[in-house]
C-alpha positions, 0 to 999 in steps of 0.5 A: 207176304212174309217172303216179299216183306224179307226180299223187300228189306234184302233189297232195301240192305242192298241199295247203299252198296249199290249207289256207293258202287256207282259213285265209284264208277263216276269217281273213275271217269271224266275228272275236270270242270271248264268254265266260261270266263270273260268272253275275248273283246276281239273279233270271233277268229279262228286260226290264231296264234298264242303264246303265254308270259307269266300270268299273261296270254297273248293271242295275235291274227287270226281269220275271222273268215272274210278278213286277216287280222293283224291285232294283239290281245293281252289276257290277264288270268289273275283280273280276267280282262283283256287289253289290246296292245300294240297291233303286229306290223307285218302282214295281217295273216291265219296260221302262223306260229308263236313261241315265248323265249325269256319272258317275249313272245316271237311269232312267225310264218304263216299265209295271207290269203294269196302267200306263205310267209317266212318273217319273224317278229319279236314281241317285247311286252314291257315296251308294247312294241314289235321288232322284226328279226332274221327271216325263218330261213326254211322257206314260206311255210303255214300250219307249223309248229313251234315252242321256246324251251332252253334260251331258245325258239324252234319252228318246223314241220308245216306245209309250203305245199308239200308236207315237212319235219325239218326243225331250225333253231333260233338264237335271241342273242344272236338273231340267227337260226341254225338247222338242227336234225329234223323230227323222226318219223312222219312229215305233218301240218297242224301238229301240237307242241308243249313245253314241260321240265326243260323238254319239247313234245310234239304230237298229232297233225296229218299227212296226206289225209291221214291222222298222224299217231307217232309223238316225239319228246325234244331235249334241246341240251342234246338236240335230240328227238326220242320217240314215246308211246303213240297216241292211238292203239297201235301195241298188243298192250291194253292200255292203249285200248281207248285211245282216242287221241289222234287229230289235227289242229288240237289245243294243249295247255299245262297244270301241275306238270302234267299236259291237258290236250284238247279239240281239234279235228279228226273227220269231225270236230272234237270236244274229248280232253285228254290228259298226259302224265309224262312221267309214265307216257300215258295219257287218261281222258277227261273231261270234255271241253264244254264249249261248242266243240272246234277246231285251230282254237288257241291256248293260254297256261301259266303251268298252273292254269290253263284256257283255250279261246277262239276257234271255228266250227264249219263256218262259224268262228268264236270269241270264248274262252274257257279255263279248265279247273282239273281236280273238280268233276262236272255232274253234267257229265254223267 
């Protein structure tokens, strides 16, 4: 009797240390809570284009999987409204892409059901209005990628029915593109671009079937690419062990300098989070999305705050839109 009431206080001394050892684990992992805010007033899309303006997201086209749209929505992250603003004049179309220089948005290419596209359009949010600008000059192309850095838009990469990485230029100022050195490594479509400290990243995205690993850095003062780290375990080092980051069609937004990517596709649709830290070119997962997973979602961030909205699973396209808060944890995940 004395031997079990000793072992039973020994457990009981035991316990607190026990517990604090499991909150530490669940310290270590999964940092980050989403949250559902004002649902989108659009029709449920997928294949959309964004891009951001201040504390405004601007989400324009899209497929809402019978017809093509041609409509742009105004998203304010300080009310959590949306407007609709001035409906895109060119032709409604899926999979275009869209880039903010100097306080506009610019959006182009794309496909139309029957077409690839070329058109460029320049989106001035103070006069509401559209105005067409030099045509994209490398050809009709969908499922590019694009981003504004440094007074200037680039878009490349895509499909026109062969895979691509050549990269063009564009000059505001001027309406006129130049071709600049394309982006190393392997053609893709579907890639994810974003913009930190006056440099380009672009990552993910597939080539003939396979899901593309290799990640690029652009410096628009030099024009340059600098290859990083890749995004899966591809070195004999162990902190690529878990990656699991490569897909196509991702979302990726911006908090406090460091880039939160998320959903996608690779096989089946994602929900994983990851966060990069561009100072050490590492990336840490967190946690995951909690809406329905997707896939060719789009994403809103005014470098403090980051959402993603709308999307497709199988057949089925959404109207929600969710905001990552980075530094609380979620208990449902654990």
């Amino acid at each position: 009797m004395m031997t079990q009431k000793r072992l039973f206080l020994f457990l009981l001394a035991l316990l607190p240390l026990v517990m604090i050892s499991c909150g530490d684990d669940d310290d270590d992992d999964l940092i980050g809570k989403w949250y559902r805010v004002s649902d989108f007033d659009g029709l449920a899309r997928s294949d959309a284009s964004s891009f951001s303006i201040g504390n405004k997201g601007y989400l324009v086209c899209g497929f809402d999987g019978t017809n093509r749209l041609s409509d742009l929505w105004e998203y304010d992250m300080d009310r959590d409204t949306w407007t609709q603003k001035a409906n895109f004049p060119g032709t409604a179309r899926n999979s275009g892409v869209a880039m903010t220089v100097d306080g506009k948005g610019y959006f182009g290419t794309g496909y139309d059901g029957s077409n690839k596209l070329s058109d460029f359009w320049e989106y001035d949010p103070t006069a509401n209005s559209w105005t067409q600008k030099a045509d994209f000059p490398g050809g009709a192309r969908y499922d590019a990628v694009a981003f504004g850095v440094s007074g200037k838009g680039y878009i490349g990469c895509g499909y026109d029915g062969n895979y691509l990485k050549d990269f063009y230029a564009f000059n505001p100022g001027s309406n006129s593109w130049q071709q600049i050195v394309s982006i190393g490594g392997t053609k893709r479509r579907g890639a994810t671009s974003f913009v930190m400290n006056d440099k380009a990243y672009i990552c993910c995205g597939t080539n003939n079937g396979t899901y593309v690993d290799d990640f690029w850095m652009f410096d628009p003062s030099t024009e340059t690419w600098t290859q990083l780290r890749d995004i899966a375990d591809t070195s004999d080092e162990s902190y690529d062990d878990d990656y699991n980051i490569v897909r196509t069609n991702a979302s990726a937004f911006v908090i406090d300098g460091a880039v939160y990517l998320t959903c996608g596709e690779s096989g089946s649709i994602r929900s994983d989070t990851w966060k990069y830290y561009p100072a050490t070119d590492l990336w840490e997962n967190v946690a995951k999305f909690k809406g329905t997973a997707r896939t060719v979602a789009v994403s809103f961030s005014n470098g403090e705050r980051g959402f993603v909205a709308t999307g497709k699973s199988s057949t089925y396209r959404f109207d929600d839109i969710w905001e990552l808060h980075p530094y609380e944890y979620d208990d449902d995940d654990y």
